[in-house]
C-alpha positions as CSV (number, residue, x, y, z in Angstrom):
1,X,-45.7,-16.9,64.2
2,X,-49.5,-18.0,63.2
3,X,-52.0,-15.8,62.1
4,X,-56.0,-17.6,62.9
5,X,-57.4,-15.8,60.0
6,X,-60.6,-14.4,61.2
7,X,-61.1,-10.7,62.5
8,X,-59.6,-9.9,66.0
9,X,-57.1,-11.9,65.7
10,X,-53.8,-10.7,66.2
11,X,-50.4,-12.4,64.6
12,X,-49.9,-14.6,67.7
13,X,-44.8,-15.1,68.3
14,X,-44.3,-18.4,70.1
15,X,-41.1,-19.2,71.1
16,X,-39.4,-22.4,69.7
17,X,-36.3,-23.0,72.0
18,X,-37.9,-24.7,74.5
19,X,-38.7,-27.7,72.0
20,X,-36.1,-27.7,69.7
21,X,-33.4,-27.6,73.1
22,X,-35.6,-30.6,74.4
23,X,-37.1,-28.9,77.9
24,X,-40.7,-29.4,76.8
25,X,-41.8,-31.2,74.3
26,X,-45.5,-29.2,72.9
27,X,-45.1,-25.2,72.4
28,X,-48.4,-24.6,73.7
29,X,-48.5,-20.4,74.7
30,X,-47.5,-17.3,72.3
31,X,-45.2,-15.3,74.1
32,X,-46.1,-12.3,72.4
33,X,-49.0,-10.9,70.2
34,X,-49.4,-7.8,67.4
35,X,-52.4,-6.2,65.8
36,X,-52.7,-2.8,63.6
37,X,-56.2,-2.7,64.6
38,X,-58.0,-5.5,67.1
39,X,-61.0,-4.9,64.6
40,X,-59.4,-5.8,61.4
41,X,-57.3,-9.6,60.7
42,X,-54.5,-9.5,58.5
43,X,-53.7,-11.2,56.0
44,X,-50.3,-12.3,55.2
45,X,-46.8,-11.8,56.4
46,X,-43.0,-11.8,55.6
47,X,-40.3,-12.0,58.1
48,X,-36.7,-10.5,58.1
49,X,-36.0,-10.3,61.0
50,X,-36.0,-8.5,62.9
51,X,-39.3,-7.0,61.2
52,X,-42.3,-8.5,60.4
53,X,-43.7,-7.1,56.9
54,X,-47.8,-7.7,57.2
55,X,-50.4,-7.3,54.2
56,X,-53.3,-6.3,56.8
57,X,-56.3,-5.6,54.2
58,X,-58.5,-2.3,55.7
59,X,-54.8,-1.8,57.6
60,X,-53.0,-1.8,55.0
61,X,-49.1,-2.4,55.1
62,X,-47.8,-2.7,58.6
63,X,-44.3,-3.5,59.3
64,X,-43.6,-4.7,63.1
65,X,-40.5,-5.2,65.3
66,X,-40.2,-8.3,67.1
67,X,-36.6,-7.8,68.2
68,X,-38.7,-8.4,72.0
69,X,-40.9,-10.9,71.2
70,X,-42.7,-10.3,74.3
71,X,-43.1,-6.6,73.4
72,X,-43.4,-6.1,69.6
73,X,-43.8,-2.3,68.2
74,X,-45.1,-1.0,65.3
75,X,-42.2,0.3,62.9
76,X,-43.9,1.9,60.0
77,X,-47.2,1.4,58.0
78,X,-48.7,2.7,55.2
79,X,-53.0,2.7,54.4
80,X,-53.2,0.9,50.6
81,X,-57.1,1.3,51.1
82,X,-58.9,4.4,51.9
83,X,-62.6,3.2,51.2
84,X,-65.5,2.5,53.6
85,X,-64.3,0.7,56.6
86,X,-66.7,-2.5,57.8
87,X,-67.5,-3.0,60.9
88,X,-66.5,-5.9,63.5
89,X,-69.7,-8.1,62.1
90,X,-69.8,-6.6,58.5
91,X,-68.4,-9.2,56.4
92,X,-69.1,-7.3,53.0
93,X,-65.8,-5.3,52.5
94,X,-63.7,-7.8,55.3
95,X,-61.5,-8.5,52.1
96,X,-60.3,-4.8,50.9
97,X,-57.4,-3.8,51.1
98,X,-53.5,-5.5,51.5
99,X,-54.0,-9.4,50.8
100,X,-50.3,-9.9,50.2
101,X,-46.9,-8.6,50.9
102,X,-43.5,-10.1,49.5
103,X,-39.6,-8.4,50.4
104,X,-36.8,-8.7,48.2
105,X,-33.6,-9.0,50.4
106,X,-31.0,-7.7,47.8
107,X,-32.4,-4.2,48.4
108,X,-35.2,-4.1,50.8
109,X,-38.3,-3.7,48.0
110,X,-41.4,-4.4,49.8
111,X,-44.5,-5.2,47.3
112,X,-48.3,-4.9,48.1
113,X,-51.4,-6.6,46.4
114,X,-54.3,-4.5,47.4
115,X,-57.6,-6.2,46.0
116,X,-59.1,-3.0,44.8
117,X,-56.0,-0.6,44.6
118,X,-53.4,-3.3,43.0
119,X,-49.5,-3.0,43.2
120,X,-47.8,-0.9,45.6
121,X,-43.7,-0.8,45.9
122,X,-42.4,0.2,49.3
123,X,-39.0,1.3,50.5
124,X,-38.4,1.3,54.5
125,X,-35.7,3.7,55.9
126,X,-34.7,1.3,58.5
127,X,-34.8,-1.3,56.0
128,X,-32.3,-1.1,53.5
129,X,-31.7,-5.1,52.6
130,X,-31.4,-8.3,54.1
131,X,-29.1,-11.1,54.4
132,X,-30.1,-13.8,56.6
133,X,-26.5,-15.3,56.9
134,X,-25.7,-11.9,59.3
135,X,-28.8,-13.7,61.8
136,X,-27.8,-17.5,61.6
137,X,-31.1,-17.8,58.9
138,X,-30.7,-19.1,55.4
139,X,-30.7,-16.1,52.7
140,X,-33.9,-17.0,50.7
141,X,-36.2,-15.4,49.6
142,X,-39.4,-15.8,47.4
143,X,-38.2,-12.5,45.1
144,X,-34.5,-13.3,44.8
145,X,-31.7,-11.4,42.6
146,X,-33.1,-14.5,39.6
147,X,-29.7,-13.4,37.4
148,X,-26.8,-13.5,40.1
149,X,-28.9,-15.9,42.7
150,X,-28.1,-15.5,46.5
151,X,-24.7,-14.5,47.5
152,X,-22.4,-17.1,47.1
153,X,-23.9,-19.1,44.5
154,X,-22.2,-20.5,41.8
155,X,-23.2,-18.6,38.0
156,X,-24.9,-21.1,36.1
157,X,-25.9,-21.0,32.2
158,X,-28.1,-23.0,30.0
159,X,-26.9,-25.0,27.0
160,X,-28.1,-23.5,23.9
């Protein structure tokens, strides 16, 4: 998944198979697209999949299903920034908003960074943890359980 970074740009799903099984060997069309609003870029993303957790600045957070990659929905969202609202060509408040989003997988936290509203914390019905073991991903995380590590781990101490 790439996002271009400029407004009007939606987070652009290509699908890998097709190189990694050998049949071609450039990945050269997205097979699917997603935007919370064509006028707006976002700015980050997590994925667990089967969702797609997106810091989407005047958009907010927006969470997307990607389950069909050909046919992602929107699964939930919530509007961090309720200011003025630039337009397409108004680049003075293009950075409001959502800038970053991070999940933790032991219980499905979401956090926000809004730029002028600051932390949020998020809980998603549908989304109560996430163990990427159960989907034939590694369980990693950038906000993982730091005292017991990820499941499995050996428990490690420090000489004193």
């Amino acid at each position: 998944m790439t996002s271009a970074g400029y407004r009007a740009s939606p987070l652009r799903i290509y699908d890998l198979r097709p190189a990694l099984d050998g049949t071609v060997s450039q990945i050269r069309t997205a097979v699917g697209a997603w935007t919370a609003d064509w006028r707006n870029y976002s700015e980050n993303h997590q994925l667990r999949w089967p969702y797609v957790f997106v810091a989407s600045f005047e958009d907010g957070l927006q969470v997307f299903n990607m389950m069909n990659p050909f046919e992602p929905y929107t699964a939930g969202f919530y509007d961090t920034w309720d200011g003025q609202r630039a337009g397409v060509s108004d680049e003075r408040t293009h950075r409001t908003g959502a800038w970053d989003v991070d999940v933790r997988n032991r219980d499905g936290l979401i956090a926000v960074t809004d730029a002028i509203t600051g932390l949020w914390l998020f809980r998603m019905e549908e989304f109560k943890h996430w163990d990427g073991r159960g989907w034939g991903l590694p369980n990693v995380s950038s906000v993982q359980d730091w005292e017991r590590g990820p499941t499995g781990s050996t428990e490690w101490t420090t000489d004193e």
